[in-house]
C-alpha positions, -999 to +999 in steps of 0.1 A: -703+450-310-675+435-328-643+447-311-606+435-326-574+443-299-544+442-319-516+434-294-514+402-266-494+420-240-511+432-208-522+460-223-540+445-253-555+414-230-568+440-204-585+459-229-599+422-244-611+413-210-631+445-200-647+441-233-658+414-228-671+416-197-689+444-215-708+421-234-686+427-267-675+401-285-637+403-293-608+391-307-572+391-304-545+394-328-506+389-325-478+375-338-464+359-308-493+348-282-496+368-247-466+381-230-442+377-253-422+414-255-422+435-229-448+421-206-431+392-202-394+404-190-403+432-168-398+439-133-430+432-120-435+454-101-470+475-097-456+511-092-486+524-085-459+555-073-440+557-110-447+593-116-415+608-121-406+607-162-367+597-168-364+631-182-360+650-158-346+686-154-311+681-157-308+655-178-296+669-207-265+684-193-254+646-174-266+629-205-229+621-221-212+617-192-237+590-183-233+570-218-194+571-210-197+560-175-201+521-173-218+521-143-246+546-151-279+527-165-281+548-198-267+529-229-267+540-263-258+520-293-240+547-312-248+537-349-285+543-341-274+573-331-281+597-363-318+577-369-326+587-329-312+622-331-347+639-340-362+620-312-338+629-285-341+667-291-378+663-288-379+637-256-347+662-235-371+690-244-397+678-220-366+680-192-385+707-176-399+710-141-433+718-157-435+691-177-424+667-149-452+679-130-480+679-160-465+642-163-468+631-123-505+643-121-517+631-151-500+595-145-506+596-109-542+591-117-539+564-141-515+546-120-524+555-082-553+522-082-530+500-096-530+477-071-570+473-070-573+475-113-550+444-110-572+428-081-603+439-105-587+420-135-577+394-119-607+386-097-619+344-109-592+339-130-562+318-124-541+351-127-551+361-093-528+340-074-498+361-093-507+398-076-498+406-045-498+437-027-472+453-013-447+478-003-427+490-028-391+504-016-360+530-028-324+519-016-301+544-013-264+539-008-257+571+009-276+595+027-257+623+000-279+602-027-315+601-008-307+640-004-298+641-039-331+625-046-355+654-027-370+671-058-384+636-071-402+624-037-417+665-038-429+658-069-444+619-058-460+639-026-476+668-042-491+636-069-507+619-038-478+591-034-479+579+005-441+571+015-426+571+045-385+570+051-359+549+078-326+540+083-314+514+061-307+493+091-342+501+103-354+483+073-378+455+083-371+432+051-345+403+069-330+404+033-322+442+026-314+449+062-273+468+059-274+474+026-284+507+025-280+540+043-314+553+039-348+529+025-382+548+012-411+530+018-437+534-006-473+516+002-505+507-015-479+490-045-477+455-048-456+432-072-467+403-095-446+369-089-445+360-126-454+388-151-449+366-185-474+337-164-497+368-153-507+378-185-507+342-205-535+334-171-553+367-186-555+352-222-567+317-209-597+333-189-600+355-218-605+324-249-624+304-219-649+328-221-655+325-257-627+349-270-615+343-300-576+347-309-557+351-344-518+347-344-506+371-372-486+399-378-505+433-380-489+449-414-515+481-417-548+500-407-578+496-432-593+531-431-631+536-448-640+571-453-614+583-428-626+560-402-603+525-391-623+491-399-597+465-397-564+451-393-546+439-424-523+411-413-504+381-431-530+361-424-556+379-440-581+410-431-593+415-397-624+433-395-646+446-363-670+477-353-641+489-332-602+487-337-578+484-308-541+489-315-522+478-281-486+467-299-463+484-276-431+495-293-444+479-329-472+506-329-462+540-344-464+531-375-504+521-374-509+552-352-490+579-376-517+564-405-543+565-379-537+610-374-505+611-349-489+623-377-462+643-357-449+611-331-418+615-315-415+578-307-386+552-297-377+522-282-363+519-249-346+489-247-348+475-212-327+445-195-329+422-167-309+396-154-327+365-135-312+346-102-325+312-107-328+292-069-307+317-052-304+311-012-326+336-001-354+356-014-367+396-002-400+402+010-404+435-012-396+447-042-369+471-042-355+500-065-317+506-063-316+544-066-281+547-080-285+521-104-321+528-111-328+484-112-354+469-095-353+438-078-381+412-074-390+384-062-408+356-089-416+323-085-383+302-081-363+330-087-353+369-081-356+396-115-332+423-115-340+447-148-338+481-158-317+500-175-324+523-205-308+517-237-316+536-268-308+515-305-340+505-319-361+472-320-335+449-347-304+452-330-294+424-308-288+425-270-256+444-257-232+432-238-228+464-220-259+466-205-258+432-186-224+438-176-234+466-156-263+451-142-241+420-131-215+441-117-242+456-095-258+424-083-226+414-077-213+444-055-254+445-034-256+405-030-218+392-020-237+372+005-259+355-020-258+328-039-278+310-069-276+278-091-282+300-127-288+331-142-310+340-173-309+372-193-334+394-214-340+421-234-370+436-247-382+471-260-405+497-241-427+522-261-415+559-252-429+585-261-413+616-263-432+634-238-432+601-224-474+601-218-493+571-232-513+571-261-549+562-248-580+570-272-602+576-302-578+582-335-599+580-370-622+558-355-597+534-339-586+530-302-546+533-291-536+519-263-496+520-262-463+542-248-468+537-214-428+535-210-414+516-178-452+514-166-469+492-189-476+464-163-489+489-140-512+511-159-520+481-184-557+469-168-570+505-160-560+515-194-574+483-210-605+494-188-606+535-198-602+524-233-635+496-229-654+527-214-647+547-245-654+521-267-688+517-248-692+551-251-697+554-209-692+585-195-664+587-174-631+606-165-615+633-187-583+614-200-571+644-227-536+644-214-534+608-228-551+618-262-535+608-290-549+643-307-516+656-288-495+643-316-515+656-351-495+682-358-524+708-359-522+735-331-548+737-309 
């Protein structure tokens, strides 16, 4: 079978490489090469434990004073504020306790293996030497903000997410130890030393085994009788038995031709802010609760990103943003030092119930939305959607359907 993956992120190369190893034979297509958006700038981290949505019950009512509070990690750029109004009443509807919970057991099973779908991936290539397993912590500042945090780690318990909890001077990590008042331990994660390195790895393995690659910019679906048979792009028609689009925040538009008529979908622009050679390095990965960043180590350097900032994919980075996350750094590492920074931004695909899209729509396969977990959900998905392309028997993934979003009741 002829399959065509539009999309060179992790996603898109994970789904290339399981299909392959299916026997298929496939090709890519992107503008950029792997790892150029997203996959690329983020955390690296494998939160196998990511089941809690940002909207959370709540939300809606500390919303404004977050956008007007420089230290909170929500941004807005205000002029996209009238295009993003339909979205946001659709996304703070989903600020429920019911729907946080729908969300943590549905993505608790496509995220729990993470650690061993990366291994899987990886396994012969010369990725393998980025993934390493292990612990994943919460900082808190204040035992008032771990109590404050209760109703989440419920939620990650009930879901199956092994944690455990100590003093923040307890805290085995040599670099973390006094700064915080309270650390959560969350094991079976692991973190990946260079994500944008990770994935390009992927692609190589995946051309050295006889995958083919176009670099062009998908512009539309072809649809034959109602059913997706290739990829119109500037460089001329891609065709295949099966149609993969994987393009992150660039694919709503492909999937409201391809039925999800009804797609609340955005942008969340995310941020980080590398120390280049700093004087020491941490053992683990490490969430700072109150400013909702992680921390990483990479190769030769430490990635702080996060942040959530809502003003579509043209608008160039904000000032704001970085600030913040600088200001932080600055306040958690006094004792630190390093010989350069580097700064990023790139776009995450949300969704307004904030679920992936994973399977069939008019004959083609999505395989995007996955939010702030893309890296860690990216091979299973890649590997559910080779399954279904395969037409294996397997799991029931409905509450990733892209069906959800046609409009039609059901």
């Amino acid at each position: 079978m002829r399959v065509v993956v539009a999309g060179a992120g992790i996603v898109g190369v994970a789904t290339a490489i399981w299909c392959q190893r299916a026997g298929h034979d496939v090709t890519l297509v992107d503008r950029d090469g792997p790892a150029a958006e997203a996959s690329h700038g983020n955390a690296g981290v494998l939160a196998a434990g990511g089941v809690i949505p940002v909207t959370v019950p709540g939300l809606a009512r500390r919303a404004p004073g977050m956008l007007l509070d420089r230290s909170s990690p929500l941004f807005l750029r205000w002029g996209y504020l009238p295009r993003l109004a339909g979205f946001l009443r659709a996304y703070l509807g989903h600020a429920t306790e019911a729907h946080v919970r729908h969300y943590a057991g549905a993505m608790a099973r496509l995220l729990g293996d993470a650690q061993a779908q990366h291994l899987d991936l990886a396994r012969g290539t010369g990725a393998e030497r980025f993934v390493h397993p292990h612990d994943y912590a919460f900082g808190y500042g204040s035992d008032a903000a771990r109590r404050a945090d209760e109703w989440g780690w419920g939620i990650r318990r009930d879901a199956g997410v092994r944690f455990e909890e100590v003093a923040g001077d307890a805290y085995d990590d040599p670099f973390w130890r006094g700064r915080f008042a309270r650390v959560v331990v969350c094991r079976d994660h692991g973190r990946i030393s260079d994500p944008g390195a990770y994935v390009a790895a992927l692609f190589d393995h995946f051309r050295a085994e006889g995958g083919d690659f176009v670099r062009a910019s998908v512009a539309d679906v072809v649809l034959e009788d109602g059913r997706c048979t290739a990829l119109e792009t500037d460089a001329g028609r891609v065709g295949g038995d099966a149609v993969v689009i994987a393009l992150g925040a660039w694919a709503a538009p492909l999937a409201r031709k391809l039925g999800a008529r009804a797609l609340r979908f955005e942008t969340e622009r995310g941020y980080h802010v590398e120390l280049v050679a700093p004087s020491a390095f941490p053992r683990d990965s490490m969430m700072v609760a109150e400013g909702k960043f992680a921390v990483n180590a990479m190769e030769g350097r430490i990635r702080c990103a996060g942040v959530v900032e809502f003003g579509g994919l043209r608008a160039p980075a904000s000032r704001a943003p970085l600030t913040m996350l600088r200001r932080r750094i600055a306040a958690l590492f006094p004792d630190l030092t390093w010989k350069e920074e580097r700064e990023w931004l790139g776009h995450r695909p949300a969704t307004a119930d904030s679920l992936p899209l994973i399977g069939e729509a008019s004959g083609a396969f999505l395989a995007f939305g996955h939010q702030h977990v893309g890296l860690t959900g990216g091979p299973k998905t890649g590997r559910i959607v080779a399954g279904m392309i395969g037409k294996e028997a397997g799991e029931d993934w409905s509450a990733f359907a892209p069906e959800r979003h046609s409009g039609r009741k059901t």
